[in-house]
C-alpha positions as CSV (number, residue, x, y, z in Angstrom):
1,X,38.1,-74.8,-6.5
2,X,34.7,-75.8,-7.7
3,X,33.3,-74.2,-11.1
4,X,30.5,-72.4,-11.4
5,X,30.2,-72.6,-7.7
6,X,32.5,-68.9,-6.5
7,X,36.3,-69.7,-5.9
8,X,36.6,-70.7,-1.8
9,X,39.0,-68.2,0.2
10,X,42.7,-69.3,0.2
11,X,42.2,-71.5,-2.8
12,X,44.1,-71.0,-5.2
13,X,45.8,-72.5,-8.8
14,X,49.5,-74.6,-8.7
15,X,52.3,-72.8,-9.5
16,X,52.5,-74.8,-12.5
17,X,49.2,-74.0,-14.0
18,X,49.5,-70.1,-13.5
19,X,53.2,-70.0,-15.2
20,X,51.1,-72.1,-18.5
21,X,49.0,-69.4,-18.4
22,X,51.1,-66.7,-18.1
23,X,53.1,-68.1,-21.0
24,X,50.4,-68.1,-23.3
25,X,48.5,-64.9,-22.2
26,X,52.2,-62.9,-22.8
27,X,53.0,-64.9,-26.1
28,X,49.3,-63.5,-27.3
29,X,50.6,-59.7,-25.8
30,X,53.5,-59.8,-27.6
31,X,51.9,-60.1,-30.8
32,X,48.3,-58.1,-30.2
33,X,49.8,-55.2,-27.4
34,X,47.7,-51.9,-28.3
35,X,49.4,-48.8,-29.0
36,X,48.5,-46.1,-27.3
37,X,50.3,-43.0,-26.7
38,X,50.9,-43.4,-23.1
39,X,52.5,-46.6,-23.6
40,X,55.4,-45.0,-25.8
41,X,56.8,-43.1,-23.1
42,X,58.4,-44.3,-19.8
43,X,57.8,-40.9,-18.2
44,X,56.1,-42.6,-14.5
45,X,54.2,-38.7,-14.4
46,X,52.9,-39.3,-17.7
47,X,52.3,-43.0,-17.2
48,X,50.0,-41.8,-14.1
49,X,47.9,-39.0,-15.8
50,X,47.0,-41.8,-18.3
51,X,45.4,-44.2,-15.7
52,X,43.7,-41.6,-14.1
53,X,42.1,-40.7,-16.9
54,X,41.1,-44.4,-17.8
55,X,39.2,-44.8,-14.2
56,X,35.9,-45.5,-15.7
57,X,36.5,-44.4,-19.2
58,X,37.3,-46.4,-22.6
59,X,40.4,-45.7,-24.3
60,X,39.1,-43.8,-27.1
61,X,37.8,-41.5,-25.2
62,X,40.5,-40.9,-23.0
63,X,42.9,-40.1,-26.1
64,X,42.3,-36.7,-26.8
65,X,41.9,-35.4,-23.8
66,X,45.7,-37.0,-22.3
67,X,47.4,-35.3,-25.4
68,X,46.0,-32.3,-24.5
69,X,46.6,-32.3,-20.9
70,X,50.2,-33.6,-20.9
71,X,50.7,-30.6,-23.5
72,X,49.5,-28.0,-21.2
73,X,51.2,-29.7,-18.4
74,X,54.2,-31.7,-19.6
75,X,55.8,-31.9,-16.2
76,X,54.7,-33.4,-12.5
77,X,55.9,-29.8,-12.0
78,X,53.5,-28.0,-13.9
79,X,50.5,-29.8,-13.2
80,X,51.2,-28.8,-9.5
81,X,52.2,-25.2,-10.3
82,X,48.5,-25.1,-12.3
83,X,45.8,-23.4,-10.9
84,X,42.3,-25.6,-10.2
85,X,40.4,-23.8,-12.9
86,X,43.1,-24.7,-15.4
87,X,43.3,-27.9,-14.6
88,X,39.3,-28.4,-14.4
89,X,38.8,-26.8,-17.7
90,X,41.3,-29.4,-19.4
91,X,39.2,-32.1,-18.2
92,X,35.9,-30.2,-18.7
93,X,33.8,-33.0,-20.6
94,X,35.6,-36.0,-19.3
95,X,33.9,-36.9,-16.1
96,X,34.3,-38.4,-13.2
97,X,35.6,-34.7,-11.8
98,X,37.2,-35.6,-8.3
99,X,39.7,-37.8,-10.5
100,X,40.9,-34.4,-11.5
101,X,40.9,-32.3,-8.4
102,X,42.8,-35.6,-7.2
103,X,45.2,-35.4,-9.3
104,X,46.2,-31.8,-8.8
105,X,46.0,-32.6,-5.0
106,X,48.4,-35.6,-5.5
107,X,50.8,-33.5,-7.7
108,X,51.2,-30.6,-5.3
109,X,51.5,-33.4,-2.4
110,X,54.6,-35.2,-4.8
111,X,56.3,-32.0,-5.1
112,X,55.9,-30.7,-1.3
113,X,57.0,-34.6,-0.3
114,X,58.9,-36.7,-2.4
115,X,60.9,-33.6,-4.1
116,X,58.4,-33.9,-7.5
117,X,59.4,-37.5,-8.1
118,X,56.0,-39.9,-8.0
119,X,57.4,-42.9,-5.6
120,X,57.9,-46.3,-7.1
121,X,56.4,-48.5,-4.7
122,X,52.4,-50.0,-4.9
123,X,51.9,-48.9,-0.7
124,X,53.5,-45.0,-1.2
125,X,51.4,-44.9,-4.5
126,X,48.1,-45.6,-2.7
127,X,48.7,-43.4,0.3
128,X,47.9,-40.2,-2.5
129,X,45.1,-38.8,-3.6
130,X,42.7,-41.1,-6.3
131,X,45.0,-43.5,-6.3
132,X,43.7,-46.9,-5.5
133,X,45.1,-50.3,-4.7
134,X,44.6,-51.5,-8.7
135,X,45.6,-48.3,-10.2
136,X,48.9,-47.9,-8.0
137,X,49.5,-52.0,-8.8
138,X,49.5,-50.7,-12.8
139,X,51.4,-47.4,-11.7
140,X,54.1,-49.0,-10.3
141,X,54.0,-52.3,-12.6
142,X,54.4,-50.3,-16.0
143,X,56.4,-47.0,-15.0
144,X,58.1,-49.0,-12.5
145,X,58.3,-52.1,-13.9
146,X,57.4,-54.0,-10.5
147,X,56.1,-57.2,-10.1
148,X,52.7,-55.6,-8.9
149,X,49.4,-56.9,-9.4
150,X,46.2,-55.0,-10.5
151,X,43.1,-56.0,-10.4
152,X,41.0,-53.5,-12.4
153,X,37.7,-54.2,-14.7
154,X,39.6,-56.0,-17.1
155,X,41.6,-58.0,-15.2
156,X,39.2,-58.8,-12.8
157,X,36.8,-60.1,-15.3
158,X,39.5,-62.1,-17.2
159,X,40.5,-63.8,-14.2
160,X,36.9,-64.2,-12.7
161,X,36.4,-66.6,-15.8
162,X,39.5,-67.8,-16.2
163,X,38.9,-69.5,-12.5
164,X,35.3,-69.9,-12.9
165,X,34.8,-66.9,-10.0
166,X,31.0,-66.7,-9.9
167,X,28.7,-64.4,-7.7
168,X,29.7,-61.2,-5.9
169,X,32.9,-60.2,-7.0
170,X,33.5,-57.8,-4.6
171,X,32.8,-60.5,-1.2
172,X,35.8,-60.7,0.9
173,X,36.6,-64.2,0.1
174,X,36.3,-63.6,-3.9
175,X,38.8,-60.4,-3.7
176,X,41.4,-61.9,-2.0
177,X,41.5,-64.8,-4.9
178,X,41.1,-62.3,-7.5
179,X,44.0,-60.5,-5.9
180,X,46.1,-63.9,-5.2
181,X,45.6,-65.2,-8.6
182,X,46.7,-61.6,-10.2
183,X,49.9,-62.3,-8.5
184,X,50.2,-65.2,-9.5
185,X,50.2,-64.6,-13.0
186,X,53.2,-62.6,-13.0
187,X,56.8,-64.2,-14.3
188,X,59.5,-62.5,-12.3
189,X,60.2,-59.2,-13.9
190,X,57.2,-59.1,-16.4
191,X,54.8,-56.7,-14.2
192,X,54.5,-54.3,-16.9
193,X,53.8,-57.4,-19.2
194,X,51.3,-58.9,-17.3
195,X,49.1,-55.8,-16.2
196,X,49.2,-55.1,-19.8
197,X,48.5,-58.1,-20.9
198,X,45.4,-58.6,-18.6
199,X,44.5,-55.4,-19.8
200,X,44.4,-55.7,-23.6
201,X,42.9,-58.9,-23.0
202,X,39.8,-58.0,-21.2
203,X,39.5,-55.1,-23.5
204,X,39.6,-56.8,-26.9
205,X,38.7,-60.2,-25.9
206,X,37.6,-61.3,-22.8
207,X,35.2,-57.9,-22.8
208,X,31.9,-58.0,-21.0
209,X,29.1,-58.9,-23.8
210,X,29.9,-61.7,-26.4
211,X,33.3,-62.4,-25.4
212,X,35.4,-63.5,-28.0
213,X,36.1,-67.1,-27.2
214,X,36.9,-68.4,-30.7
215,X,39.8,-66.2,-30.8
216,X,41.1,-66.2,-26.7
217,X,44.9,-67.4,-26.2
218,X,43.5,-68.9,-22.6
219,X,40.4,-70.7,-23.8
220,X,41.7,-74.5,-23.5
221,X,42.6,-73.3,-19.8
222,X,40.0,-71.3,-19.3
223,X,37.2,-72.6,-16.1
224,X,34.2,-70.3,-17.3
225,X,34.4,-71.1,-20.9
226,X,34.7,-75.1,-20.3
227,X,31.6,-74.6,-18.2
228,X,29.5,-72.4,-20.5
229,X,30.0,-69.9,-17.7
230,X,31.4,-66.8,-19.0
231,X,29.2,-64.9,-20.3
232,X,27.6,-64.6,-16.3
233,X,30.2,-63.5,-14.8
234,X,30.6,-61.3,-13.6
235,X,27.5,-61.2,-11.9
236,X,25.2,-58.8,-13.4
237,X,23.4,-56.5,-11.1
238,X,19.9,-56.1,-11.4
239,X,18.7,-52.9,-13.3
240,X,17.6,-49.9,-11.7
241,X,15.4,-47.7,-12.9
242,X,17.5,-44.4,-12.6
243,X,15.7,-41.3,-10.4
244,X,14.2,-38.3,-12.8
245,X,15.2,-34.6,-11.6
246,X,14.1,-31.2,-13.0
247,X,17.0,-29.0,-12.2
248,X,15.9,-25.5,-13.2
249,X,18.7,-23.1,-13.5
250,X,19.2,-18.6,-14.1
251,X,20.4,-16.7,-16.9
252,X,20.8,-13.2,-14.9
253,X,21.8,-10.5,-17.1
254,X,24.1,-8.0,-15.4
255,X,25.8,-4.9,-16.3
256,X,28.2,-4.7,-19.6
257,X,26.2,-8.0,-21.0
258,X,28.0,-10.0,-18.7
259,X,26.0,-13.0,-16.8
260,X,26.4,-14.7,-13.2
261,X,27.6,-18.1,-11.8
262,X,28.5,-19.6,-9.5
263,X,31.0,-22.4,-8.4
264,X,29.8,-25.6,-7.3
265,X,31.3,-26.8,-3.6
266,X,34.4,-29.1,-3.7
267,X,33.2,-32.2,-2.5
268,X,30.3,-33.6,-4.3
269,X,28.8,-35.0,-7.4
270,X,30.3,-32.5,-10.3
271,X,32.6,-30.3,-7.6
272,X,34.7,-27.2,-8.1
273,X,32.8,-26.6,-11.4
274,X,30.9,-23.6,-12.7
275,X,27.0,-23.1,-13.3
276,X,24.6,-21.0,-13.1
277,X,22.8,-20.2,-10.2
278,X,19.4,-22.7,-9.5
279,X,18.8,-26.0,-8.5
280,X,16.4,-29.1,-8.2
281,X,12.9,-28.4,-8.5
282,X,10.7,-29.9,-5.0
283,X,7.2,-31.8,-5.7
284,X,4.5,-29.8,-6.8
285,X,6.5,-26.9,-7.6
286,X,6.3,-24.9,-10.7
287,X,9.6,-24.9,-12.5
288,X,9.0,-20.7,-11.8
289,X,8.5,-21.2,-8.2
290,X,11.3,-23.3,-7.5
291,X,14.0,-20.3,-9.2
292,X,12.5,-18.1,-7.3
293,X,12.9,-20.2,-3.7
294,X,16.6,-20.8,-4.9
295,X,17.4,-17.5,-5.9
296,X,15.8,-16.0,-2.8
297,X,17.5,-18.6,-0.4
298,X,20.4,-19.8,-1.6
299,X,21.6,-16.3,-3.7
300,X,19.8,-13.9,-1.7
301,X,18.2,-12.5,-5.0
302,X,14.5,-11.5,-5.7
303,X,14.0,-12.1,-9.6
304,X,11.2,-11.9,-12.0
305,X,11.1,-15.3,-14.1
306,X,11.1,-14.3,-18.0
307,X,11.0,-16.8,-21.1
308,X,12.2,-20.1,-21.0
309,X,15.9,-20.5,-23.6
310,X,16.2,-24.4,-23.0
311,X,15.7,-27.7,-21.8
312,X,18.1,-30.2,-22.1
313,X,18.0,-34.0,-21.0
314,X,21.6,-35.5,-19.4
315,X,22.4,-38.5,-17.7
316,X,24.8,-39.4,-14.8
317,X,25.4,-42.3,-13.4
318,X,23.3,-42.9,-10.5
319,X,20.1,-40.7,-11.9
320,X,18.8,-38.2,-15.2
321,X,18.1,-35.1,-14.8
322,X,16.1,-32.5,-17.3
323,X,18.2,-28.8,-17.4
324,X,15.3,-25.8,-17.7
325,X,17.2,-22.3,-18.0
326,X,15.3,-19.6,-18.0
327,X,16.0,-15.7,-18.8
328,X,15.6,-14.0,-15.7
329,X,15.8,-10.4,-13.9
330,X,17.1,-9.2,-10.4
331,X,14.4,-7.3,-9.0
332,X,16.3,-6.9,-5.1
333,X,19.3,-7.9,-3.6
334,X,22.7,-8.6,-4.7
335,X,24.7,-12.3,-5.1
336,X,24.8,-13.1,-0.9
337,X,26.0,-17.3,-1.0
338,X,29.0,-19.1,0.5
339,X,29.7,-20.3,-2.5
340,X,32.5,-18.5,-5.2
341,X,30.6,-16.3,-8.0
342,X,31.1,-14.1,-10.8
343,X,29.9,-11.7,-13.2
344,X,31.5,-12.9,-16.6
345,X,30.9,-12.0,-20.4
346,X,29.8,-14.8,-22.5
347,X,33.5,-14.8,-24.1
348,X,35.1,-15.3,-20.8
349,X,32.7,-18.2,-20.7
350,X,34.7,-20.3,-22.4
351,X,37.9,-20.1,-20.4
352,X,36.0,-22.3,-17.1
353,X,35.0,-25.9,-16.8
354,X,31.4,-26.3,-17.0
355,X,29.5,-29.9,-16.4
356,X,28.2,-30.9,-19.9
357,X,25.2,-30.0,-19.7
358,X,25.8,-26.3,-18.8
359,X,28.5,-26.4,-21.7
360,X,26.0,-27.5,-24.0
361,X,23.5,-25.0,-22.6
362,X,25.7,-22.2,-23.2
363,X,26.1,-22.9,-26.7
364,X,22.7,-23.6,-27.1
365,X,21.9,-20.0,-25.5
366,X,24.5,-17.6,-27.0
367,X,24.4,-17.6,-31.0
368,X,20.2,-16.9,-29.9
369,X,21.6,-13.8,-28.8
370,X,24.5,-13.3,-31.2
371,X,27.2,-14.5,-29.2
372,X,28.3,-10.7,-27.8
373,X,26.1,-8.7,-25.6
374,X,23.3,-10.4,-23.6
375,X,21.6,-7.5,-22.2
376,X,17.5,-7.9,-21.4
């Protein structure tokens, strides 16, 4: 392998050198391992719910929100006897929402096929639903206690530098060293260790600003660091300046004070959640014009524009968009849309899963109007 130069396909460390690594990076685990409440259970259900939830979200946020959901669903059995709405409004706030429908897809999949127990192995793990190749490896290393490897953010990026991996992390020839090298890190019988290990360590340590050389158990064997490499890899994409939307979005009054929404479509960027009825505004339109195109071709609905109740900034990943409610009035026609919708009273409001920025609408709408009746 040649440093600072991308690790060449097939290439890979002695045995010798990976087992003088893995010694030192478990002898650091054992003393530094992170508790977290999903590591002090060997419950494999419970085990997966908690790296679900940590696709693409730190720790500390993830905390909460796992205590809560294993609560309401303490069994594989429960979570597949839930409803969608139920399970949607648990994760309401987290992100990422297709990891949830996934979930509640797998879990009803487990029950019907492997009699409600999750299956052991990495290749049965990955044939569910938002399961992956990395997070089944971690599945079935630390519920299982196989000799799996993973090859998630962390470990990828500790293992980039420890081997001196530069460029595209994600080329053919790059992966499978990545993916060799993860294997070859593990002593027999310490998968759970390992992925653990690899874990904590690119978490605490080896984390992707400033890493914390000084104080790295692998640092003497460690290609990126000898180099003055590290901090570049991985690779760092070049920015994007993210897309700008106005989203423009109905507060329709109906009978009894109650209000309309609607349920977004599956599949899709924020799917199987509520909101209320609108959508992007087009060039050149006036935030006005474009409710009333939505309302009229996507609801059905005529309705008279009123006074403008917020606008709210929110990011995603990919783009930003600016939320605009307004108050408006049905002037013809009645709710006609593929889509699932409801006439609810602002206290049934907060019994569905909202994106965010909806939530935060809502609250931001209902004590202006005393939190009871919204009639206009």
């Amino acid at each position: 392998m040649t440093p600072g130069k991308g690790a060449p396909a097939g290439t890979l460390p002695d045995g010798r050198r990976l087992r003088a690594i893995s010694r030192r990076l478990l002898a650091w685990f054992a003393q530094s391992a992170r508790e977290m409440a999903w590591r002090e259970t060997g419950d494999p259900y419970r085990i997966w719910v908690s790296e679900i939830m940590l696709q693409q979200t730190r720790v500390e946020a993830v905390t909460p929100y796992y205590r809560r959901f294993v609560s309401a669903f303490p069994t594989l059995r429960s979570l597949a006897e839930s409803s969608p709405d139920e399970v949607m409004k648990l994760w309401e706030g987290l992100g990422y929402y297709s990891r949830a429908r996934n979930l509640h897809r797998a879990a009803r999949i487990v029950e019907r096929e492997h009699g409600g127990r999750l299956p052991g192995e990495p290749q049965a793990l990955a044939a569910l639903p938002g399961i992956g190749p990395s997070t089944a490896g971690a599945i079935a290393a630390i519920a299982f206690r196989k000799d799996a490897p993973i090859l998630d953010a962390n470990a990828k990026r500790v293992i980039a530098r420890l081997f001196a991996v530069t460029g595209d992390l994600s080329r053919s020839s790059a992966a499978r060293f990545l993916w060799g090298a993860s294997r070859g890190l593990i002593p027999p019988g310490k998968g759970r260790e390992t992925a653990l290990a690899l874990m904590d360590l690119g978490a605490t340590v080896c984390t992707p600003r400033r890493p914390g050389c000084p104080a790295c158990p692998l640092r003497s064997c460690c290609e990126g660091h000898r180099h003055g490499i590290q901090e570049t890899i991985p690779a760092k994409a070049a920015k994007k300046v993210l897309p700008h939307h106005d989203v423009v979005a109905a507060w329709i009054a109906g009978g009894k004070g109650t209000v309309l929404i609607g349920r977004r479509p599956e599949r899709g960027l924020l799917g199987g959640l509520w909101e209320l009825p609108g959508g992007r505004r087009k060039p050149k339109e006036t935030r006005e014009e474009a409710l009333r195109r939505v309302l009229r071709e996507e609801w059905g609905m005529g309705v008279t524009v009123g006074d403008r109740l917020a606008s709210l900034p929110h990011g995603f990943s990919h783009f930003r968009i600016t939320l605009h409610a307004y108050r408006c009035r049905r002037t013809n026609g009645r709710p006609g849309t593929d889509r699932e919708w409801l006439w609810v009273r602002p206290d049934g409001l907060s019994d569905l899963a909202f994106p965010r920025v909806y939530r935060k609408l809502i609250e931001t709408v209902l004590p202006q109007r005393g939190g009871k009746s919204l009639r206009f």
